[in-house]
N, C-alpha and C positions, 0 to 999 in steps of 0.2 A: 486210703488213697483216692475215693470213685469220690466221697464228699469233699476233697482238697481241690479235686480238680474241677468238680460242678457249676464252684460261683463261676472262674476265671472263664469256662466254655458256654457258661450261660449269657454272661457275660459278652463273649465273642458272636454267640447266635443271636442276640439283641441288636448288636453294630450291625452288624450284616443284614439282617430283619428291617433296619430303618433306612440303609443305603438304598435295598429295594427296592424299600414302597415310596422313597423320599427323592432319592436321587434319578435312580432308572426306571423308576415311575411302574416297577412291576403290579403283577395283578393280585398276588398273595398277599390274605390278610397280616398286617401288621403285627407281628408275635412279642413282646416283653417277657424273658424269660430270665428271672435272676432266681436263682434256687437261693437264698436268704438262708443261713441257719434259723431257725425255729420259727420262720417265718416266710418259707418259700414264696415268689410271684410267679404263674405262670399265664397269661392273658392274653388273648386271641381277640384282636379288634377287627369286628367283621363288619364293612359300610358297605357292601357290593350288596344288593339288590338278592341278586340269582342268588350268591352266596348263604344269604343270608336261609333264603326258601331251601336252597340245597340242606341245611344242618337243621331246620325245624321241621322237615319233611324225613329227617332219620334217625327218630328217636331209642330206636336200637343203640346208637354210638354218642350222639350228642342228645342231652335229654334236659328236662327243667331241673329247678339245682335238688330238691326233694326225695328224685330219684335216686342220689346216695344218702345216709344217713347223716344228721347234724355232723355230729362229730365226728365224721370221718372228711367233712368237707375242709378245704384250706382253710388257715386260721383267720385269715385278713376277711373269707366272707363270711365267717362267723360272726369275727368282730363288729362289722358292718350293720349285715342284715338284722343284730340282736337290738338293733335300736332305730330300724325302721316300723312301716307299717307295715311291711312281708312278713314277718315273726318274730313271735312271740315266745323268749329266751328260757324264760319262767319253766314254762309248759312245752316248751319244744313244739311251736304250733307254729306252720305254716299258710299262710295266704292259699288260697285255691289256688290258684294259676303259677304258682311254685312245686305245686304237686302233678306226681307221673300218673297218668292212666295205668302206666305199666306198673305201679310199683304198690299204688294207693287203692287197697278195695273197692275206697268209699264213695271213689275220685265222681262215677257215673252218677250217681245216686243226688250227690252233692252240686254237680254240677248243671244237672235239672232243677234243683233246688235254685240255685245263685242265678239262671240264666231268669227266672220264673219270678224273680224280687224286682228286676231291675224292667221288666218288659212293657209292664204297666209306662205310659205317657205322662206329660204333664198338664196341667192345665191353662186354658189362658189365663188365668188371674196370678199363675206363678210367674208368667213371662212379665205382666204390668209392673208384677210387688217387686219383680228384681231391677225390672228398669226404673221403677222411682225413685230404690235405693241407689241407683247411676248415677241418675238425671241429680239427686240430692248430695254428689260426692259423699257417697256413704265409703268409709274402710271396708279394709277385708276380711273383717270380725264382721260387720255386720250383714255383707255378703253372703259370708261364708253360714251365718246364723241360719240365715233366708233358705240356702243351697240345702242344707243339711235340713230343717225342716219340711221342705218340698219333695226329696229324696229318701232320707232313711226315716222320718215322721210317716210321710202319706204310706210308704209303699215297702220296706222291709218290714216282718215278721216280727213285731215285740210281742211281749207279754199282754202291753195297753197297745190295743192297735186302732186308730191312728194314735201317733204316740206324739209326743210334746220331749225334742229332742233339748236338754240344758243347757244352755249358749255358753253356763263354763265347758264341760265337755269338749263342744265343739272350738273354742277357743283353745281350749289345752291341744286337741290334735293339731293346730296349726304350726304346734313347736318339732313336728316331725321331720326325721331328715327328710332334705330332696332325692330329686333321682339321680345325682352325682358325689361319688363317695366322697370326692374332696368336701362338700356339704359339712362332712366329718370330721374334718380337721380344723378346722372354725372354731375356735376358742370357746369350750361353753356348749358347743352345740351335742357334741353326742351326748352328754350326761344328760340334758335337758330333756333331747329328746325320747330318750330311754325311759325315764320317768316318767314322759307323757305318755308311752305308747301301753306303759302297765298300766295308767290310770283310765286311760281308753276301756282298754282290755277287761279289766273287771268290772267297769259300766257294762260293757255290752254282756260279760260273763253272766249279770246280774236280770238283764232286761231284755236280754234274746228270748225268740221263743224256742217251743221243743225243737229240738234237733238240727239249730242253726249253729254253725260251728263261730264262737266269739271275736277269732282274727279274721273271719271273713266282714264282718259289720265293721272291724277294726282297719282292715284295708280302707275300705268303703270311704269312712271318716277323713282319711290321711288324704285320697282318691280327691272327696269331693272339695277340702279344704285347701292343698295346696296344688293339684291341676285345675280342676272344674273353674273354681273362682280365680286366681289368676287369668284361665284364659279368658271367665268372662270379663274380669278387668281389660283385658288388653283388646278384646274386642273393641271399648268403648273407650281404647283409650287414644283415639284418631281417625278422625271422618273419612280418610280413605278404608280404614277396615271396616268401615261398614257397607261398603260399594264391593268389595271381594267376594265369591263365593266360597262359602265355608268350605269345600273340598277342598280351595286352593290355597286361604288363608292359612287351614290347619296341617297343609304338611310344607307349608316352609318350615326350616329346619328350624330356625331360633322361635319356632310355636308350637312345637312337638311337643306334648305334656308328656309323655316318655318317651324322653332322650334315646334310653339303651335298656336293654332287654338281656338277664343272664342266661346262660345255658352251661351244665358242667361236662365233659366229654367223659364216659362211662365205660368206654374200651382204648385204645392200642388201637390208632389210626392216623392214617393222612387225609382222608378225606377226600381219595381220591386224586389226590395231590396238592390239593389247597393249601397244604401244610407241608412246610421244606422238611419235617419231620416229625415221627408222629409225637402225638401228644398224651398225656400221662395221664391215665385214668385216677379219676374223682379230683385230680391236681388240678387239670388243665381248665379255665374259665374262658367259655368265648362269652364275648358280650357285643352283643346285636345291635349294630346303631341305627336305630330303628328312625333317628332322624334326616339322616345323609338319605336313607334309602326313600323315605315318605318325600324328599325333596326330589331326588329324583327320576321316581316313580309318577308322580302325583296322589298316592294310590292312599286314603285316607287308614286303610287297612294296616298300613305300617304305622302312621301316627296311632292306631288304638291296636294294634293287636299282631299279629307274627307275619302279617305280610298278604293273607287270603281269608276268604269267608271260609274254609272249612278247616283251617287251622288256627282251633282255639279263638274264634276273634273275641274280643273287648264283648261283655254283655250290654256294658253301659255305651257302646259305641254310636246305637240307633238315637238312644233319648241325647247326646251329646249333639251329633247332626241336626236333630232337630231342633232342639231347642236354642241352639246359635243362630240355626235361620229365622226361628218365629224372634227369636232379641232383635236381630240386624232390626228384622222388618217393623218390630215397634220403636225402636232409637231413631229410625230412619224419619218419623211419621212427626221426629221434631225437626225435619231440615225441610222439611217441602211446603 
């Protein structure tokens, strides 16, 4: 009788849930709750700022998705994440920044490692070679070739170090999902991208050095081919973005290179009341719109990472700052 009557009340909590936030303009996040046979949704759209820092600052209750087990997670972000650059289905391997401090041994160790790859700077001759390839209407393969030579070539951990990254490779990662599940529905796109992100994966399996975990270079790839180079595209792709300061540029919202950020909730809570009621452990998905918040924040912290510098930020967040400003200022050096 409790599953007969689930959809029709899940159902009811979802009307009521968008009358809220749509009509009386209430403050609670947004909740989509259809209990689905074999396929339950339950989703927590959190754009409020506070909010957001409220649920990445209590990972006791809401935690990275990691912190439950694959398979015990919902089915839909199974189906999802098995064919991003976050994890790696194969091997049951997750992204860094998917995994809990609290749950992950290795989490400290690793994440000295990851911060300690990306810290090293760029050079100015990387800033010239990308803007030639601008200035030359180069595509986003060959951007993207440039990006990933300058990045996982100079300065992550191969075997041949500096390494001479394959521009198939980097070409194949381009076919990864984006950071919007719908991405996934797109005719074509998950199989492709599932295919590329194995092919990724056993490159990097083969050419990592000791003790680099292979979906973290696997991130990286996905990282630098479809944010990095995009935004340097868009950068250059109007003379007014080059007159913006990058702070300001990169957290308007339609230039956030991640949108939204998951979190799974791991207990039986409201949140303090965030929640008209609680939410179902290892079921429940908030996902973090980390672009609404970086817009109205200003606060570039949300464009790369959970919202503050001592929570979890983006490792590549410094070289990304910087290196937008040192472009402006060489693009710029063709208008004066």
């Amino acid at each position: 009788m409790g599953q007969i009557l689930a959809l029709p009340l899940g159902i009811m909590r979802t009307i009521v849930a968008v009358v809220n936030k749509f009509v009386l303009k209430g403050t609670r996040p947004l909740r989509i709750d259809l209990p689905f046979p074999f396929v339950p949704i339950d989703i927590v759209f959190v754009p409020d700022a506070e909010q957001m820092e409220f649920i990445n600052h209590a990972p006791q209750v809401v935690d990275h998705l990691h912190r439950v087990d694959t398979k015990q997670l919902p089915r839909w972000v199974q189906w999802y994440f098995s064919a991003t650059h976050f994890h790696n289905e194969k091997r049951d391997k997750w992204f860094l920044a998917f995994e809990s401090p609290l749950s992950c041994p290795s989490y400290a160790d690793r994440r000295v490692l990851h911060d300690a790859w990306l810290a090293p700077e760029f050079d100015a001759d990387d800033v010239t070679s990308v803007a030639s390839l601008l200035r030359a209407n180069a595509g986003k393969d060959a951007i993207a070739d440039a990006v990933a030579q300058m990045v996982i070539g100079k300065h992550l951990p191969m075997r041949s170090f500096p390494a001479h990254i394959p521009s198939s490779i980097v070409k194949v990662s381009g076919n990864f999902l984006g950071s919007q599940i719908t991405d996934a529905l797109k005719p074509g796109r998950y199989a492709k991208s599932k295919e590329a992100q194995e092919q990724v994966y056993e490159w990097c399996a083969a050419n990592v050095g000791e003790g680099v975990f292979p979906i973290d270079i696997v991130h990286t790839f996905g990282a630098l081919t479809n944010k990095f180079t995009p935004a340097i595209m868009m950068l250059n792709s109007k003379r007014s973005n080059l007159d913006v300061p990058v702070e300001h540029l990169f957290t308007r919202a339609a230039n956030c290179p991640t949108p939204t950020t998951p979190r799974v909730f791991v207990e039986r809570t409201t949140m303090g009341g965030m929640l008209a009621y609680p939410a179902r452990p290892m079921q429940t998905i908030a996902l973090l719109n980390n672009a609404d918040a970086a817009q109205a924040t200003g606060n570039l912290f949300f464009t790369l990472g959970g919202g503050d510098a001592a929570n979890r930020a983006c490792a590549f967040k410094n070289y990304f700052v910087h290196f937008m400003q040192a472009l402006q200022q060489e693009l710029k050096r063709d208008i004066l």
